[in-house]
VEXFI-251930 format. One record per residue: residue in three letters; x, y, z of N, C-alpha, C in turn. Coordinates in steps of 0.05 Angstrom, whole numbers, padded with zeros to 5 digits, always signed. Layout:
BEGIN
ALAXYZXYZXYZ;...
This chain:
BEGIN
UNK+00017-00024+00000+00000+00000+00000+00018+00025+00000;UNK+00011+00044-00018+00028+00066-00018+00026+00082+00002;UNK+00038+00108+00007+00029+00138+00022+00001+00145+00028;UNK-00002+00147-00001-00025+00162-00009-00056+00149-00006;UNK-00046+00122-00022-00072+00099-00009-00078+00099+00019;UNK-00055+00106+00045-00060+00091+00073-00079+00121+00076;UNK-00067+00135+00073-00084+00163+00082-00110+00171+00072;UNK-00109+00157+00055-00140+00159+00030-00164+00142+00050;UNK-00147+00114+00055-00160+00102+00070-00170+00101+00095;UNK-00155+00110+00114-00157+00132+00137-00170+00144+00137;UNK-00178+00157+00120-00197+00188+00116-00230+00166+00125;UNK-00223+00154+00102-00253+00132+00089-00260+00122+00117;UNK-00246+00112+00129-00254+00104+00167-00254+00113+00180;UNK-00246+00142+00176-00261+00170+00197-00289+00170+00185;UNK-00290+00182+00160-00316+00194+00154-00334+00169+00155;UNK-00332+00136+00160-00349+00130+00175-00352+00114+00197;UNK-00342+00128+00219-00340+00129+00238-00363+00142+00257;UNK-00377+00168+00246-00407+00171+00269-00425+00150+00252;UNK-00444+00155+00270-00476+00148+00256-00485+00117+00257;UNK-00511+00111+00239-00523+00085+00245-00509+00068+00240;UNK-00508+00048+00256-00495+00024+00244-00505-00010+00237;UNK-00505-00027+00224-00519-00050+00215-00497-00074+00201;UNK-00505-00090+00229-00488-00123+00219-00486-00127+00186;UNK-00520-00108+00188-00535-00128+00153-00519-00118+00133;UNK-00507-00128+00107-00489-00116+00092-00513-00108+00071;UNK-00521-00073+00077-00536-00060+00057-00524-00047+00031;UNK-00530-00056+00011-00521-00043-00008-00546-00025-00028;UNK-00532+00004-00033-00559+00026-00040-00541+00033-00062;UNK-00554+00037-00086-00541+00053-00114-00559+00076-00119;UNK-00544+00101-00112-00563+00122-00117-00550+00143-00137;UNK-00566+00144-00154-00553+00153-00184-00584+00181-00185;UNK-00571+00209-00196-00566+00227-00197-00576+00233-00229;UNK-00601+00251-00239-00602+00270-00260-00617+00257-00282;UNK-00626+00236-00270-00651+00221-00292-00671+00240-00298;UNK-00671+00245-00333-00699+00257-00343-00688+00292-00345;UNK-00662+00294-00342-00658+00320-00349-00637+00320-00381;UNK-00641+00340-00393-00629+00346-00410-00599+00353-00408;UNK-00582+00350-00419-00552+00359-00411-00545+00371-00454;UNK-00528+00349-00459-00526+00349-00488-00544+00337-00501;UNK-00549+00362-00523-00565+00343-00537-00565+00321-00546;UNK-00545+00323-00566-00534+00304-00593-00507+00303-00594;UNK-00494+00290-00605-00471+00281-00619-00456+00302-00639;UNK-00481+00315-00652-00485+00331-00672-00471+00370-00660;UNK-00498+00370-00634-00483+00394-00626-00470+00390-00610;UNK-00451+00372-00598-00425+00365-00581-00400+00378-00599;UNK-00399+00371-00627-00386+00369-00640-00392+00400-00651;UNK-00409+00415-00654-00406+00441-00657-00401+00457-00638;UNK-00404+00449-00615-00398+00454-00590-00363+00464-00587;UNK-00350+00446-00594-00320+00437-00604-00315+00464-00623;UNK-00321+00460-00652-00315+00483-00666-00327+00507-00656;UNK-00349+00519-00643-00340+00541-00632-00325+00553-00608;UNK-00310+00529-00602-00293+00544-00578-00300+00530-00556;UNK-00323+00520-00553-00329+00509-00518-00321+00484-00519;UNK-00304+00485-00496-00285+00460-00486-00299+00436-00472;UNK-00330+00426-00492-00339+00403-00477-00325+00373-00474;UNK-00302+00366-00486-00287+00352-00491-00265+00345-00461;UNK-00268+00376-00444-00257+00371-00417-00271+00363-00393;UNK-00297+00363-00396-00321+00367-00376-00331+00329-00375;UNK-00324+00314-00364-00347+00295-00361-00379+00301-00374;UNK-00388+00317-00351-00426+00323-00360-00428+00333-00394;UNK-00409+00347-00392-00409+00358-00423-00403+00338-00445;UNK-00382+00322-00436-00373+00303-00461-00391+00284-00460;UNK-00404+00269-00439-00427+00242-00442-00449+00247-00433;UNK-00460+00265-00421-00484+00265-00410-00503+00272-00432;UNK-00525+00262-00421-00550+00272-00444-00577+00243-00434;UNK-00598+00257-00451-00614+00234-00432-00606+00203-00447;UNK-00615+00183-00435-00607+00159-00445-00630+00158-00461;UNK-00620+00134-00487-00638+00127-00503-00657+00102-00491;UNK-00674+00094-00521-00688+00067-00508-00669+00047-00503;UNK-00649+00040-00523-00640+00024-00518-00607+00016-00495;UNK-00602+00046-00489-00583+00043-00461-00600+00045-00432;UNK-00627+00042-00433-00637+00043-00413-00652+00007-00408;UNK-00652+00000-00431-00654-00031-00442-00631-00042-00430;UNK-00609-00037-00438-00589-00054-00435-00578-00041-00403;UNK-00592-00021-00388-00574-00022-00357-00589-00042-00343;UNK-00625-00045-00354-00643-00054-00335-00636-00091-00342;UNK-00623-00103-00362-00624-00125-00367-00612-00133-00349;UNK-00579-00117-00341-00549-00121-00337-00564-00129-00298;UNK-00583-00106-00291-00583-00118-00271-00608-00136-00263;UNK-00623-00140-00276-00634-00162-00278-00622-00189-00268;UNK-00595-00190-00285-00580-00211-00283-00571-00225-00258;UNK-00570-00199-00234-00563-00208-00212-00585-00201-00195;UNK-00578-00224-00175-00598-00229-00148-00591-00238-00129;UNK-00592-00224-00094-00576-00221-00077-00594-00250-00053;UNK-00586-00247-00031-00594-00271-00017-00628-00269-00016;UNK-00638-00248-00022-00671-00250-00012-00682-00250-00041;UNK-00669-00258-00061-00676-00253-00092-00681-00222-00106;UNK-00663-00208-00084-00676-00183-00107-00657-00173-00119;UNK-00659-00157-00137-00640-00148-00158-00629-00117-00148;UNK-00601-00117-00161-00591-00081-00156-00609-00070-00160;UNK-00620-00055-00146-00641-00026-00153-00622-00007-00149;UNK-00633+00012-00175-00618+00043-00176-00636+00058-00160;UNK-00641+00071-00145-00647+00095-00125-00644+00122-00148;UNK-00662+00127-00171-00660+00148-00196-00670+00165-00181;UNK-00653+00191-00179-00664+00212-00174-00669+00233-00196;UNK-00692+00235-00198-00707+00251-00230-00716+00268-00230;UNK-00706+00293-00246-00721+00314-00252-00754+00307-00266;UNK-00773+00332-00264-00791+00320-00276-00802+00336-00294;UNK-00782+00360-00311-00794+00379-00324-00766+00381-00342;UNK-00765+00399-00356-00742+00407-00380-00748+00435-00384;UNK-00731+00453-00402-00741+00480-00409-00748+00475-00428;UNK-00771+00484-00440-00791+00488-00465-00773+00514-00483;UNK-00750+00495-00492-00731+00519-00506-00749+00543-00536;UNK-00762+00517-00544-00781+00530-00569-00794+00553-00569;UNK-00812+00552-00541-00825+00571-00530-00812+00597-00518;UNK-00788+00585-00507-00772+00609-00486-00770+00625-00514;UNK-00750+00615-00542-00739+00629-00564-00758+00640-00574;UNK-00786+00632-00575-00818+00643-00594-00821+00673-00581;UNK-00813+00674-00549-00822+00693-00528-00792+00716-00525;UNK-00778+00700-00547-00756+00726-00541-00745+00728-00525;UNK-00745+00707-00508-00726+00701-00473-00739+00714-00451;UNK-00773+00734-00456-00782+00746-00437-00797+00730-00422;UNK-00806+00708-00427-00811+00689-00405-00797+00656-00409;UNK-00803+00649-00387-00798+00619-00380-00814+00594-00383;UNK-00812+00574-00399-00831+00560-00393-00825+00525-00392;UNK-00832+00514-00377-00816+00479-00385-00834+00468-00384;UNK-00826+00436-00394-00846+00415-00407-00844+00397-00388;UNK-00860+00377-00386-00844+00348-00373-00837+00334-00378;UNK-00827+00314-00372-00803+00299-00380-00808+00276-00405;UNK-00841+00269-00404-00855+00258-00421-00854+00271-00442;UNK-00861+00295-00454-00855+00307-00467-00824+00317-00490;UNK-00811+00326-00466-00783+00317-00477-00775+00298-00491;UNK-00781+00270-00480-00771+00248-00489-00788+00247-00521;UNK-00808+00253-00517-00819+00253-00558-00797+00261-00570;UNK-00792+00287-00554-00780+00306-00582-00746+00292-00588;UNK-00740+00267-00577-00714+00262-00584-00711+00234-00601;UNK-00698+00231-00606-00698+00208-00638-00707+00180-00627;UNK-00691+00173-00604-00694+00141-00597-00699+00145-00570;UNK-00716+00157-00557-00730+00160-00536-00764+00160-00525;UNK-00778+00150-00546-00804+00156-00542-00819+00143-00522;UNK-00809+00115-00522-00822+00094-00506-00801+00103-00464;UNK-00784+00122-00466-00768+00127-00446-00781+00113-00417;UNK-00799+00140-00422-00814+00137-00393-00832+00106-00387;UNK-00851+00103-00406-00859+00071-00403-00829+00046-00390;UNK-00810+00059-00406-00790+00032-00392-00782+00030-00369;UNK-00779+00068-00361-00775+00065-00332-00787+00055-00323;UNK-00815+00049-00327-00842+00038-00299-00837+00023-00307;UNK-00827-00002-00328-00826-00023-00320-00801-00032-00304;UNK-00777-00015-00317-00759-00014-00284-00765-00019-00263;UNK-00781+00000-00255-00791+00007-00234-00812-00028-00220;UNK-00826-00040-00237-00845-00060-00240-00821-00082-00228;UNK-00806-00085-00238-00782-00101-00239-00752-00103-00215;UNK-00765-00080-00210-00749-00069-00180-00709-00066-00185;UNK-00725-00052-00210-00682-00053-00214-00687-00012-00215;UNK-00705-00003-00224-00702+00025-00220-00728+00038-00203;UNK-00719+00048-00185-00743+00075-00168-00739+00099-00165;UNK-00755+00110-00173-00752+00136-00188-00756+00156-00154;UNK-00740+00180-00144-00745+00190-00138-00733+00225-00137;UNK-00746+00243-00130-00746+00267-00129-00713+00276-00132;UNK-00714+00292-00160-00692+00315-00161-00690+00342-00148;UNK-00709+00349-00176-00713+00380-00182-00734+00381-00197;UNK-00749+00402-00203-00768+00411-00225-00754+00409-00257;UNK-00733+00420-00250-00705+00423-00281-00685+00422-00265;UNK-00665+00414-00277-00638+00413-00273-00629+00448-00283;UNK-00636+00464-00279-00638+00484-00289-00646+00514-00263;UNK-00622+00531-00265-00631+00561-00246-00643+00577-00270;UNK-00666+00572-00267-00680+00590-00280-00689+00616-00283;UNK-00678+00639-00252-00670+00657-00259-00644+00667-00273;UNK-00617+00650-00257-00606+00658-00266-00592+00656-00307;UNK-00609+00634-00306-00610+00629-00340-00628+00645-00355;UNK-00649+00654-00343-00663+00674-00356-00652+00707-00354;UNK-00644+00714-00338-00632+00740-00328-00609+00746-00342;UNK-00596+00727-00352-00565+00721-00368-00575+00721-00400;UNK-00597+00705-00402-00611+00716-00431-00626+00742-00431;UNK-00635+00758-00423-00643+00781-00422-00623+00809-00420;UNK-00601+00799-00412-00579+00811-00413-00563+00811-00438;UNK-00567+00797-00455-00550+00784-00477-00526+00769-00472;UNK-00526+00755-00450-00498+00739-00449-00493+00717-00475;UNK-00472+00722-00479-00462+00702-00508-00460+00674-00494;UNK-00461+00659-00470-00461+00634-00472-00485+00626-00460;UNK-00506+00635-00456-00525+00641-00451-00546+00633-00474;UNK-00539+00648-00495-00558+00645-00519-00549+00625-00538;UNK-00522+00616-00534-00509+00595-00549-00528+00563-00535;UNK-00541+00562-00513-00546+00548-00490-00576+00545-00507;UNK-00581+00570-00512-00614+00573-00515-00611+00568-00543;UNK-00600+00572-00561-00599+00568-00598-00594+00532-00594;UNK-00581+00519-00579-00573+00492-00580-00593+00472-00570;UNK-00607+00487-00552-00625+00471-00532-00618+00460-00504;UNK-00595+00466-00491-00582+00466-00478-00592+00477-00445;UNK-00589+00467-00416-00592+00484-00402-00566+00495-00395;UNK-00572+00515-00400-00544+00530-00398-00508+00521-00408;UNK-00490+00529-00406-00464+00532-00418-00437+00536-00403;UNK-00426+00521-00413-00403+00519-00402-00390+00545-00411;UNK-00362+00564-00398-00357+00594-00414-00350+00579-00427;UNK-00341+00591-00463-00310+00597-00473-00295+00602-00470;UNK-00271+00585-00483-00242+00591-00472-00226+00571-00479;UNK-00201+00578-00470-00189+00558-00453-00185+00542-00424;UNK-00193+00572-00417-00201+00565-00384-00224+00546-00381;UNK-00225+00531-00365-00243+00496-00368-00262+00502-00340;UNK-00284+00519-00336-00308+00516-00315-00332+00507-00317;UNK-00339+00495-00302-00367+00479-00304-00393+00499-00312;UNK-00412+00484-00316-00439+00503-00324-00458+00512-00295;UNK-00443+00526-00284-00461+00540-00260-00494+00539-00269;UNK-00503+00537-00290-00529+00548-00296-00542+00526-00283;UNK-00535+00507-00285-00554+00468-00273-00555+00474-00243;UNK-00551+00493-00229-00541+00500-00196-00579+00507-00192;UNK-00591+00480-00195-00627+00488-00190-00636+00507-00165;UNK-00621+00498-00138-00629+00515-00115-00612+00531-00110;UNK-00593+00549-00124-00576+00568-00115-00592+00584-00113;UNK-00592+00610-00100-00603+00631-00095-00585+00659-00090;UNK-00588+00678-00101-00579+00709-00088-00588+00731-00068;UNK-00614+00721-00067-00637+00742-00047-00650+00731-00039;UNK-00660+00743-00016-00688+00722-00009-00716+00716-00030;UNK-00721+00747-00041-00748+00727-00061-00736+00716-00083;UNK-00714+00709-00088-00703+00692-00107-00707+00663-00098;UNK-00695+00667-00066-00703+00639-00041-00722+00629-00044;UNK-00750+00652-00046-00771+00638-00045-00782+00629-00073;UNK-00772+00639-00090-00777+00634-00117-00766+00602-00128;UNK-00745+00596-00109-00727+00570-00115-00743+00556-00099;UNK-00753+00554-00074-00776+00537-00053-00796+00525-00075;UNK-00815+00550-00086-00840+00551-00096-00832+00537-00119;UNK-00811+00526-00135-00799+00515-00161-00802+00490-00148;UNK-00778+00486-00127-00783+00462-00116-00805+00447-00109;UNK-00824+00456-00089-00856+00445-00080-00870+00442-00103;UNK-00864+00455-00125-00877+00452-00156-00875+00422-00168;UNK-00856+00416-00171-00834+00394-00178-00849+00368-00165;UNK-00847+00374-00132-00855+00354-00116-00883+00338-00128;UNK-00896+00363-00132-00932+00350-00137-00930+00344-00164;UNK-00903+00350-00185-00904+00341-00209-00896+00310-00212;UNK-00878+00308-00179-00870+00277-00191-00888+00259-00185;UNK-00907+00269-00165-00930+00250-00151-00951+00245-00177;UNK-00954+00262-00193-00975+00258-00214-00968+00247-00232;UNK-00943+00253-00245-00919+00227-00256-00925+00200-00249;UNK-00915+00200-00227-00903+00162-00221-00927+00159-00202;UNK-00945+00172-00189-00969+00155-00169-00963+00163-00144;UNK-00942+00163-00142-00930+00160-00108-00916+00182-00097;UNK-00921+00204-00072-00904+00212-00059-00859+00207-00067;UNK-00850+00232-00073-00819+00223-00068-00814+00222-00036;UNK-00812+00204-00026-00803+00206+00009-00771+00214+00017;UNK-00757+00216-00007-00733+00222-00005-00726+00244-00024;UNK-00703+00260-00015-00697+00285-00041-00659+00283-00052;UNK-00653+00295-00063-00627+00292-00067-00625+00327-00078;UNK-00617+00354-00061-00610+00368-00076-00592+00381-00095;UNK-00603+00394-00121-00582+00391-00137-00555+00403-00131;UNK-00529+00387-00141-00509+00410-00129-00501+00411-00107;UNK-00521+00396-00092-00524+00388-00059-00521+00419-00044;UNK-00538+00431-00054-00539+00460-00043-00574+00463-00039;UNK-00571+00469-00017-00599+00473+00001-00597+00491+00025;UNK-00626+00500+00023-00624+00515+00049-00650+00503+00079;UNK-00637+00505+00105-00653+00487+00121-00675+00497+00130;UNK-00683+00523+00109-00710+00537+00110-00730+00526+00093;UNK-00718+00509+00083-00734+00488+00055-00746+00462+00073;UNK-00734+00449+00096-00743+00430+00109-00772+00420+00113;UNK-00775+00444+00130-00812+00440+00142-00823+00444+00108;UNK-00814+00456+00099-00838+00455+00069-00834+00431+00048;UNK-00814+00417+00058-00818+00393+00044-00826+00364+00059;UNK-00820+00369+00090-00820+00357+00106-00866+00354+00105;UNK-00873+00377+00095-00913+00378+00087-00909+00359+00065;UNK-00891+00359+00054-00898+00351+00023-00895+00315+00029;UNK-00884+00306+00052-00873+00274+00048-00853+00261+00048;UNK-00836+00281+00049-00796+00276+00038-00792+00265+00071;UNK-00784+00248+00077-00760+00239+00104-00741+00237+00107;UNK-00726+00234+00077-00697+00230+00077-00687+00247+00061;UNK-00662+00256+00066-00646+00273+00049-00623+00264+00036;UNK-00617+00235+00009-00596+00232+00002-00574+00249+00001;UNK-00543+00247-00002-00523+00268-00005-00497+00261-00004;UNK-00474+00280-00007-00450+00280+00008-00452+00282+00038;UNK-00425+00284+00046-00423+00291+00069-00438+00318+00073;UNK-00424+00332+00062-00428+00364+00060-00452+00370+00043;UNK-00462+00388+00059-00479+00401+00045-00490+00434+00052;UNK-00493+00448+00021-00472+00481+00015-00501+00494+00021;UNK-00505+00520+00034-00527+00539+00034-00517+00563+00026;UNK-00530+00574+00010-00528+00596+00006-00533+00622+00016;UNK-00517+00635+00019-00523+00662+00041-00524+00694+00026;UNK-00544+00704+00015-00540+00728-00007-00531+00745+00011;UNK-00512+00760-00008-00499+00772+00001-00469+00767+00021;UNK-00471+00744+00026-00443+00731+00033-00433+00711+00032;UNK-00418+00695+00045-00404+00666+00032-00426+00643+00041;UNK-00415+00621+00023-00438+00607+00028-00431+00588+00056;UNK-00454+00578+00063-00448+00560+00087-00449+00526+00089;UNK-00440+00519+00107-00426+00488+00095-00433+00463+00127;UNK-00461+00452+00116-00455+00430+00139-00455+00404+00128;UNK-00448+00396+00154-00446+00375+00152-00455+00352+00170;UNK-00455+00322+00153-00483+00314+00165-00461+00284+00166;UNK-00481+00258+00182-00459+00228+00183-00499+00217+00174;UNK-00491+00193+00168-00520+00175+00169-00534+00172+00187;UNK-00550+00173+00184-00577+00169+00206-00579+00202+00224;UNK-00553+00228+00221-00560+00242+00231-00596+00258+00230;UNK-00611+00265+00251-00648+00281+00245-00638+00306+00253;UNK-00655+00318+00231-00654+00344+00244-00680+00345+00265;UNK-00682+00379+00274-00715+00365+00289-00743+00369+00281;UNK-00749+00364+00259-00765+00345+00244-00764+00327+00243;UNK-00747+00313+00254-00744+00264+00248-00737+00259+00219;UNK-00726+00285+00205-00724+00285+00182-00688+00269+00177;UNK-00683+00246+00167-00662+00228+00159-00646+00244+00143;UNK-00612+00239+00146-00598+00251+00127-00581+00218+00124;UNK-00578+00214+00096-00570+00189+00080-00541+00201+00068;UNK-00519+00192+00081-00500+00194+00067-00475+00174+00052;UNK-00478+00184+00024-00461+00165+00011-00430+00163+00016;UNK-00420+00145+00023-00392+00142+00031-00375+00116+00008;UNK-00390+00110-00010-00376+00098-00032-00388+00108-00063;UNK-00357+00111-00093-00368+00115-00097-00358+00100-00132;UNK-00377+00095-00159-00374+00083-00176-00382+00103-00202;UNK-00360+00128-00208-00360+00146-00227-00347+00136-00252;UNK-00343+00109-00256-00322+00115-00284-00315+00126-00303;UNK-00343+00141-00320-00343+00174-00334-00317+00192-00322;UNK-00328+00204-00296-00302+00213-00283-00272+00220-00275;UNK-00267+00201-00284-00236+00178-00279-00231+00200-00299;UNK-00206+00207-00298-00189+00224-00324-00171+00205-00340;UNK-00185+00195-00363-00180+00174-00384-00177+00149-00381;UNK-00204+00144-00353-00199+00117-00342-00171+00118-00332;UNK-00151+00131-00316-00121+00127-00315-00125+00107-00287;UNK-00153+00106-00264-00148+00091-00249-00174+00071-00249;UNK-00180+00048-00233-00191+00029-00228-00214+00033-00216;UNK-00234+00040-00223-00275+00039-00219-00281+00018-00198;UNK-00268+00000-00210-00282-00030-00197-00266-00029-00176;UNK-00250-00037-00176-00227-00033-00144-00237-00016-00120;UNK-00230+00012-00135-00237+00031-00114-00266+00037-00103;UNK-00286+00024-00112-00310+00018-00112-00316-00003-00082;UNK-00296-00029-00098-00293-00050-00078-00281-00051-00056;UNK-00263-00021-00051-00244-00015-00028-00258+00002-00011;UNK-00275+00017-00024-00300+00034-00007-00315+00010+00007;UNK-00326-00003-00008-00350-00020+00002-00337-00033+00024;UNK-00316-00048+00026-00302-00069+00045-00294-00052+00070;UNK-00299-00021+00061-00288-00004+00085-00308+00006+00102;UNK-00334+00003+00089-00354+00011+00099-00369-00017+00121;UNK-00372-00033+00100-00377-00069+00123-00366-00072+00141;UNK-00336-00067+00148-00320-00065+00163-00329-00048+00191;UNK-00339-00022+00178-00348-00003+00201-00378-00003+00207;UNK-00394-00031+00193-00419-00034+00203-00431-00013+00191;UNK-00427-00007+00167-00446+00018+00147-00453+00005+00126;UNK-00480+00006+00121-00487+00012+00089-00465+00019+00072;UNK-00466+00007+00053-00450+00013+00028-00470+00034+00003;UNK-00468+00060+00010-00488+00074-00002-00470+00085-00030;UNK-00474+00080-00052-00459+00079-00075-00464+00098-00092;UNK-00452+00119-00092-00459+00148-00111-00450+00140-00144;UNK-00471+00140-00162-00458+00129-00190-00482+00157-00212;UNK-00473+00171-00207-00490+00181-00240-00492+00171-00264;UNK-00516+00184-00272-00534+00178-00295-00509+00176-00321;UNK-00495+00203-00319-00474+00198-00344-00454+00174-00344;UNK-00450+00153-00322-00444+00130-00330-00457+00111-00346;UNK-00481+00125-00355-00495+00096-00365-00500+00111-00394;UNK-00492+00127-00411-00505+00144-00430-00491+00132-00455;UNK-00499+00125-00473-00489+00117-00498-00499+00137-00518;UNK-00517+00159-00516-00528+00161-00533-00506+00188-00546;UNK-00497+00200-00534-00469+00214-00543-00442+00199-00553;UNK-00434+00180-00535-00419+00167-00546-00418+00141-00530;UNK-00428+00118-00550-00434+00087-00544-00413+00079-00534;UNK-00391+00079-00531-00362+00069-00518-00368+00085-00491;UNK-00369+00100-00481-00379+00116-00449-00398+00091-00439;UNK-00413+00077-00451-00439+00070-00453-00428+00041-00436;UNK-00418+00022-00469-00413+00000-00470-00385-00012-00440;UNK-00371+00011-00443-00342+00006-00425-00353+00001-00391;UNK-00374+00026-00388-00388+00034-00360-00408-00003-00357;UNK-00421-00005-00364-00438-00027-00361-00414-00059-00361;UNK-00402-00059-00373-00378-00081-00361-00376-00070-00348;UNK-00358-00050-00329-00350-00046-00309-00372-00044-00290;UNK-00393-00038-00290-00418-00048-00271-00414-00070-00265;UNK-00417-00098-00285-00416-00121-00284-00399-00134-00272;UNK-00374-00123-00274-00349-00136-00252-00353-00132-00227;UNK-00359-00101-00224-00361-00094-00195-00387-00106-00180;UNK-00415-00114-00196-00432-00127-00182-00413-00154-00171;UNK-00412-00167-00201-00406-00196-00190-00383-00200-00170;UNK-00367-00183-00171-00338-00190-00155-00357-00184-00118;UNK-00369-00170-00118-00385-00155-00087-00401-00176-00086;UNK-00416-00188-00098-00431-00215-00096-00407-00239-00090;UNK-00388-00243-00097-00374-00261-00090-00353-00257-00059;UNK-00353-00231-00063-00342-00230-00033-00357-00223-00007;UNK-00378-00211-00018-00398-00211+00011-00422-00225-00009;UNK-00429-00246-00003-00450-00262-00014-00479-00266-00001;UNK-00476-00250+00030-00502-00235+00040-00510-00216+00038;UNK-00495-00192+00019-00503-00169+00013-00531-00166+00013;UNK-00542-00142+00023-00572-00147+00006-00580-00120-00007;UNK-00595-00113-00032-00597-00089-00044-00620-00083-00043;UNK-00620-00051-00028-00640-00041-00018-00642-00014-00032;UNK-00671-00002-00033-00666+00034-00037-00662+00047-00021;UNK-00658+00066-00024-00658+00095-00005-00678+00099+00017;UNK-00696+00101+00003-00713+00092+00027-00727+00074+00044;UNK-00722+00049+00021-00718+00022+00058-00702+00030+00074;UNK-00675+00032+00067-00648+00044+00084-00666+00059+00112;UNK-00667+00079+00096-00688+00101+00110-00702+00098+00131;UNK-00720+00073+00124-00743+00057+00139-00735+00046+00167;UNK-00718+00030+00149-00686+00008+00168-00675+00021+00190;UNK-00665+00046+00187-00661+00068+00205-00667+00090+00229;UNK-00697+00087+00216-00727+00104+00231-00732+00085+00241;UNK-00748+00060+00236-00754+00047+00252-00778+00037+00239;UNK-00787+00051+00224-00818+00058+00205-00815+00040+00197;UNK-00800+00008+00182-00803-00006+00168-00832-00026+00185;
């Protein structure tokens, strides 16, 4: 073991070191940004390139985009395949937006108003996506995907609108492409602040991001049937003035990092932090992920997915934790580029089966059994 590994590893057995603990070897996959738009196409990735914007450096930028029918086919088969001691299969814990921007409309209106679609909708308007949403529910039927609460959009919709009204040049490059929002130009390589759904600058901006959110909520209930009992904020930036108003709506648990950012207008932002099973006082659950399976990520694949996946997990059993497994949506996307697609889903497959062969009582649960398991509510 090197330097760097012992101290890496160290870290991994502090941070879980508070909170709940369980003989039972839980394993949770909670994947991030289902049903939002990122890149469109292949088509404007690549014009993306010739005019200057460096999506070629960005993960989200280079593979993300929604999945087609048939990479959403081939993740639900892959885990189909496996089944843990009580017969059930990996379930993904999808946390989903449930709206898009209605770019057609925003451009018809001249950028003076806002307007988005849902996610049903969206999915028509893309080439090999129509049947999208039907497959999820049968995901969902099948118990390999459960859909719960994002955001309304992956999208700050003032500040994307305010930036078009202004004439910002990457702004309207965002809005001509279909895009939520843009990465700058340059050379200089920064992420697209615009996807930052609950950032805020003022307070009625605050309340304007709340009232987006509680929007969202009753959008996903009319969607999928069911209450989201859990949330994941985007960006993992929230404020704990949002609690009791979601805490009306149903939510108990709060997937996440450790950390989690609030925003303070007018000054720096603020930063807590939370261990598993910590309540606030609401009885409201904070779920935190302490392993994690990004291979998109990795800078040219240079290190090992499956390993370091399997070195989290063995570190967490060890300390009597859930193995709560952070993997986004852009691991599974072929529809930009099928090698992102094809490479990610083997490496799924190793890392299931190798975790099945070394803890062979694992058992795979969602977010909110966990949840349940925790409260007591089960």
């Amino acid at each position: 073991m090197t330097i760097s590994s012992f101290y890496s590893n160290t870290g991994k057995y502090l941070k879980n070191m508070q909170g709940w603990r369980s003989k039972t070897r839980y394993v949770v996959f909670e994947s991030d940004d289902w049903g939002s738009v990122r890149m469109p196409s292949r088509e404007i990735y690549e014009k993306c390139l010739l005019a200057g914007y460096p999506v070629d450096k960005i993960s989200y930028e280079r593979y993300d985009s929604l999945l087609s029918q048939d990479d959403l086919e081939l993740l639900f088969e892959l885990l189909c395949d496996f089944r843990d001691i009580n017969e059930n299969h990996p379930v993904f814990t999808a946390n989903c937006v449930v709206a898009n921007p209605d770019f057609e409309r925003i451009k018809s209106g001249h950028s003076q108003s806002y307007y988005y679609e849902l996610i049903t909708e969206t999915f028509k308007k893309y080439p090999r996506h129509s049947r999208n949403f039907e497959i999820w529910l049968e995901g969902l039927e099948n118990g390999v995907f459960f859909p719960q609460y994002h955001a309304r959009e992956h999208l700050n919709v003032s500040k994307f609108m305010k930036a078009l009204r202004e004439g910002d040049e990457d702004a309207h490059w965002a809005l001509l492409n279909n895009m939520p929002g843009s990465i700058p130009k340059g050379p200089e390589v920064k992420g697209n602040y615009y996807v930052e759904a609950t950032r805020y600058d003022s307070l009625p901006d605050k309340s304007e991001k709340l009232r987006i959110y509680l929007e969202g909520l009753d959008l996903f209930e009319k969607l999928f049937g069911y209450k989201s009992e859990s949330i994941i904020p985007t960006n993992y930036t929230w404020s704990h003035d949002f609690d009791h108003p979601v805490y009306e709506k149903s939510v108990r648990y709060f997937q996440g990092n450790r950390t989690m950012r609030e925003p303070v207008p007018g000054s720096k932002d603020k930063y807590h932090r939370h261990y598993l099973g910590k309540t606030n006082n609401l009885g409201q659950i904070y779920l935190v992920r302490n392993v994690i399976f990004e291979p998109s990520m990795l800078v040219k694949n240079s290190n090992d997915p499956v390993s370091k996946c399997l070195n989290d997990m063995s570190i967490a059993f060890r300390m009597n934790k859930p193995a709560i497994i952070g993997t986004h949506r852009l691991n599974y996307v072929g529809f930009i580029d099928v090698k992102n697609r094809d490479r990610n889903l083997q490496l799924l497959r190793e890392m299931i089966s190798e975790a099945l062969k070394t803890w062979p009582d694992i058992q795979f649960i969602t977010s909110c059994k966990l949840g349940e398991r925790i409260s007591g509510r089960e």
